[in-house]
C-alpha positions, -999 to +999 in steps of 0.1 A: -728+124-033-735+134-067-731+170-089-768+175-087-778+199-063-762+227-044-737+221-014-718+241+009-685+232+022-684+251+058-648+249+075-659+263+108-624+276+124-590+277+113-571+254+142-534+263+153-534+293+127-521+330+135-556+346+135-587+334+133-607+323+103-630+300+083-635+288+050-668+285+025-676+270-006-703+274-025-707+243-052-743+247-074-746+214-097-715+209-104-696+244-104-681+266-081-698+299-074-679+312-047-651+308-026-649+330+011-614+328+031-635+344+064-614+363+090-632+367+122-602+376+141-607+408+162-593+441+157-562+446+169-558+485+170-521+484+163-527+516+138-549+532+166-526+528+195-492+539+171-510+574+174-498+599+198-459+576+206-429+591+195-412+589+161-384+562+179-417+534+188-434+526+156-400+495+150-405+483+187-447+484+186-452+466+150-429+442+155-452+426+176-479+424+151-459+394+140-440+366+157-427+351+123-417+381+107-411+408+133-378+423+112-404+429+084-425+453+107-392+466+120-375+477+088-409+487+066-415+510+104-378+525+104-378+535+065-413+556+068-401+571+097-366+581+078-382+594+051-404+612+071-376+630+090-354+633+056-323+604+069-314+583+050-295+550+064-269+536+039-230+521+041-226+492+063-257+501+086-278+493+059-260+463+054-265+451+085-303+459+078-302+436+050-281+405+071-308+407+098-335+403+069-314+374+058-322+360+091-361+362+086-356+352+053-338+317+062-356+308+087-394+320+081-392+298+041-375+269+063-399+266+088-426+266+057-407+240+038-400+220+058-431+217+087-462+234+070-456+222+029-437+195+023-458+171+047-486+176+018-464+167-008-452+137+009-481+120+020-482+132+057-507+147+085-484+167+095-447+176+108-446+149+138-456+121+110-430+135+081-397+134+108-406+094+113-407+087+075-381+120+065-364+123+101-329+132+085-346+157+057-366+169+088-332+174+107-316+192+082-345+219+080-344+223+117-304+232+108-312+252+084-341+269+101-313+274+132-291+291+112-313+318+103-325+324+137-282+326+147-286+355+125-314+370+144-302+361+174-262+378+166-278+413+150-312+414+167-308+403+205-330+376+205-347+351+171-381+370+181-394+403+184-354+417+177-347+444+206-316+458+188-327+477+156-338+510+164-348+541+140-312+551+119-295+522+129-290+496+154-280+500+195-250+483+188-235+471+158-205+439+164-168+440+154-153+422+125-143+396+143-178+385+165-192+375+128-166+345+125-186+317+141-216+329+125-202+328+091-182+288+100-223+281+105-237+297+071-211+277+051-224+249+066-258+261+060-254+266+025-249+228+015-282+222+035-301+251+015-289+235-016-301+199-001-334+215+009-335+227-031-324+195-048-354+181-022-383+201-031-379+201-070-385+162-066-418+164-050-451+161-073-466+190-085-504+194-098-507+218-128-520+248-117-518+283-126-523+317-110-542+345-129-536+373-106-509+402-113-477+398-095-464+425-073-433+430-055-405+452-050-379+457-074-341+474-073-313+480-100-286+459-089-300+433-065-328+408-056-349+433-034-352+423+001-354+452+021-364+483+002-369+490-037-395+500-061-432+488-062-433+469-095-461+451-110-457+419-137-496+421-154-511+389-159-516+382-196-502+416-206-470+400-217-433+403-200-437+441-195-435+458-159-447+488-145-436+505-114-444+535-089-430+554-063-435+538-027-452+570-019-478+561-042-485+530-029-520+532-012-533+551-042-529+519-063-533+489-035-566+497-023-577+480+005-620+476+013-644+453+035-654+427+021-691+411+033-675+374+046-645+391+066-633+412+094-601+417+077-595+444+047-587+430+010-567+447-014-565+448-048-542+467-068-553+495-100-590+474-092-572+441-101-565+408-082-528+409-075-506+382-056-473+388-039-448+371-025-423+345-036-438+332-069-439+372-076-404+383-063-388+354-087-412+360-117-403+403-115-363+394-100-354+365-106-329+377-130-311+396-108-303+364-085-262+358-086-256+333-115-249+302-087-281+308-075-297+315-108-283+283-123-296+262-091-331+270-101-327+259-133-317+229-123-349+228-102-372+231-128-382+269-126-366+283-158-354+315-162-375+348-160-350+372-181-359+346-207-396+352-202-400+317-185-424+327-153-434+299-129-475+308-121-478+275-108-484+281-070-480+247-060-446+250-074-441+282-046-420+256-022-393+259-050-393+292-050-390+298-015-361+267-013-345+294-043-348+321-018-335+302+010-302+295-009-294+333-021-303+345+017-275+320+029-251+337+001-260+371+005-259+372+044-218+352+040-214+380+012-222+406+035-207+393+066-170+388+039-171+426+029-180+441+069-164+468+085-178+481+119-195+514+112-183+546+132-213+545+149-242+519+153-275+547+147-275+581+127-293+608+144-330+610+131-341+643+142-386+643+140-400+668+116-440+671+108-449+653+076-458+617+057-433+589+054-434+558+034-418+526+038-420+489+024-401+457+027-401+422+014-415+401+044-412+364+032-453+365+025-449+395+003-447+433+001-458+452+038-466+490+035-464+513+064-472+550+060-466+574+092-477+610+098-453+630+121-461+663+139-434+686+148-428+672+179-424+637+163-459+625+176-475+599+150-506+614+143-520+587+120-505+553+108-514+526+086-502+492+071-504+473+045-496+435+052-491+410+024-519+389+034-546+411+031-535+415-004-533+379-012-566+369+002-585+375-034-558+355-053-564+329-027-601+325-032-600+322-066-571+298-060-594+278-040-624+281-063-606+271-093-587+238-076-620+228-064-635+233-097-612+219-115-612+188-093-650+184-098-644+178-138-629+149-134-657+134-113-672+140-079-652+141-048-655+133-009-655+165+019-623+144+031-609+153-005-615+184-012-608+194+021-572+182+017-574+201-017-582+232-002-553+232+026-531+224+003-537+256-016-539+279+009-508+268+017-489+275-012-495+311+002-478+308+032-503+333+045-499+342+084-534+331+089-523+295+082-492+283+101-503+245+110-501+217+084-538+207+095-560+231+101-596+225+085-624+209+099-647+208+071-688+201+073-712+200+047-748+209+042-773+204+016-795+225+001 
């Protein structure tokens, strides 16, 4: 197989993925014209069917549009409806919000660690392969990944599809004293998320660099988890960031159809933009707790209120390890400093008008936007999930690794098939939860 010529790379279906999907590259003597990440998945009308249920649904419903991170859906829901009805949720029950997020947090990056990324850096088909020749780094993720889910399990009800946060609050919020085995397992937890780090910043990393913009949240005093300011880090445009109100958010992401996909893409002021971890550390890193700061450091990321900002996305599973640590802090923080609130919900009277609210799902930033009649009726809904904004920096990802690849000689469908997993992986998108998922076939024009 030479350069000569035009091929295209077909990956037919996505295997063991949430969704449904293909990939296609388009290589013409040597260069890469196009890349298509192709969604065929079906609709599945959860914006349609969120119209005409109460005000109390929407944190129940969306949380089923995701298995991995239902608390994202819950939280993003219950702030639009709050701001909608003019409540506002603060003092130990939004706390509590941000302990369950923990939760996710912990054990959505540790389940990505550990079974869907580090089996590429480590020479491995997949998770079943890396616990024979890792089993006791395998063993410590599984810990680690538990220890989230104890979270979940302790504030939500259950480690999927939570059944105890509810629209101002919770159902029922524990005493003091429930949290103490739960904390005896996060100190534990904490030596394994600094493991986990120490792990990852030894694997091998290809250079590699993102040109998209960064978007996340951002907030005053804290690394923003679950609520804060849509702020954007420009690619090329220097150190600077810009910001806007949430309300503001679908004027500047703007999501259309693109020819190659079922699913919406998004790009944000007309630009390519890529959230999630690699953003959230690049726009807040700074605001990590100086433990936690210093740790990545010592990984190899540098430090972002120096200007230092890590654009390498195979260098994401750092990021993510980083993330992993300060949830484990933050959650034993919160848990040290807890008082029982008087009550475990404040009243959220409905109203007619347009709420906004967005979270930091471990993918990236998720909008959702209600409209409430005066009976509390949603009368339209829509969301905004990370994924369909990350899709463009994706495809470029994709087209450049390829292409870069190719300049250094010509290269086997086995090869650049493991090339192209490998960075669509770095994105952690919820279209791609296996570690071995394309089937690649070539034709020749």
């Amino acid at each position: 197989m030479t350069h000569r010529g035009s091929r295209v790379l077909h990956v037919g279906a996505l295997a063991r993925v949430e969704g449904e999907g293909a990939l296609r590259l388009l290589i013409s003597d040597g260069t890469v014209t196009r890349a298509e990440l192709d969604i065929y998945e079906p609709p599945r009308f959860f914006e349609a069917f969120l119209r005409g249920r109460r005000h109390t649904e929407p944190p129940d419903i969306t949380s089923r549009v995701c298995g991995i991170c239902p608390v994202a859906y819950q939280m993003s829901a219950c702030h639009a409806i709050e701001d909608v009805c003019g409540v506002t949720v603060d003092g130990q029950l939004a706390a509590l919000r941000r302990l369950l997020y923990c939760g996710e947090w912990i054990e959505s990056q540790t389940l990505h660690i550990y079974l869907l990324h580090a089996p590429d850096f480590l020479g491995c088909d997949n998770a079943i392969e890396l616990s024979r020749t890792h089993r006791a780094d395998v063993e410590r993720g599984l810990r680690l990944k538990q220890a989230g889910n104890s979270i979940m399990e302790f504030l939500g009800g259950r480690a999927i599809h939570p059944v105890n946060v509810r629209v101002g609050g919770f159902h029922r919020t524990p005493a003091r004293t429930e949290f103490r085995p739960l904390a005896e397992r996060l100190r534990h937890a904490r030596d394994d998320a600094l493991a986990t780090l120490a792990w990852v910043a030894g694997f091998d990393f290809p250079e590699a660099e993102c040109d998209a913009d960064f978007f996340a949240l951002s907030a005053p005093d804290t690394y923003a988890i679950e609520t804060g300011t849509p702020t954007v880090l420009p690619h090329g445009g220097g150190h600077g960031t810009r910001t806007f109100p949430v309300a503001d958010f679908t004027s500047h992401v703007v999501e259309e159809q693109v020819p190659h996909s079922t699913a919406l893409q998004a790009r944000l002021d007309g630009r390519r933009h890529l959230t999630g971890a690699l953003a959230r550390y690049a726009i807040s890193g700074h605001r990590l707790p100086p433990a936690v700061r210093e740790a990545a450091r010592a990984a190899g990321l540098g430090d972002p209120d120096a200007g230092e900002i890590c654009r390498n996305p195979f260098r994401s599973v750092v990021v993510r390890a980083v993330e992993v640590l300060y949830a484990v802090d933050e959650a034993l923080r919160l848990i040290d400093v807890y008082e029982r609130p008087p009550r475990a919900a404040v009243d959220v009277p409905p109203r007619a008008g347009t709420g906004h609210g967005a979270t930091e799902a471990p993918r990236g930033t998720l909008y959702h936007r209600y409209i409430l009649d005066a009976q509390g009726l949603v009368t339209d809904a829509r969301l905004i999930p990370p994924t369909s904004q990350n899709q463009g920096a994706i495809e470029e990802d994709l087209r450049r690794v390829v292409q870069d690849r190719l300049r250094h000689g010509d290269a086997t469908d086995s090869e650049l098939t493991h090339l192209c997993e490998r960075a669509i992986r770095n994105h952690d998108p919820c279209i791609s939860c296996s570690a071995h998922f394309l089937d690649l076939t070539v034709e020749r024009a």
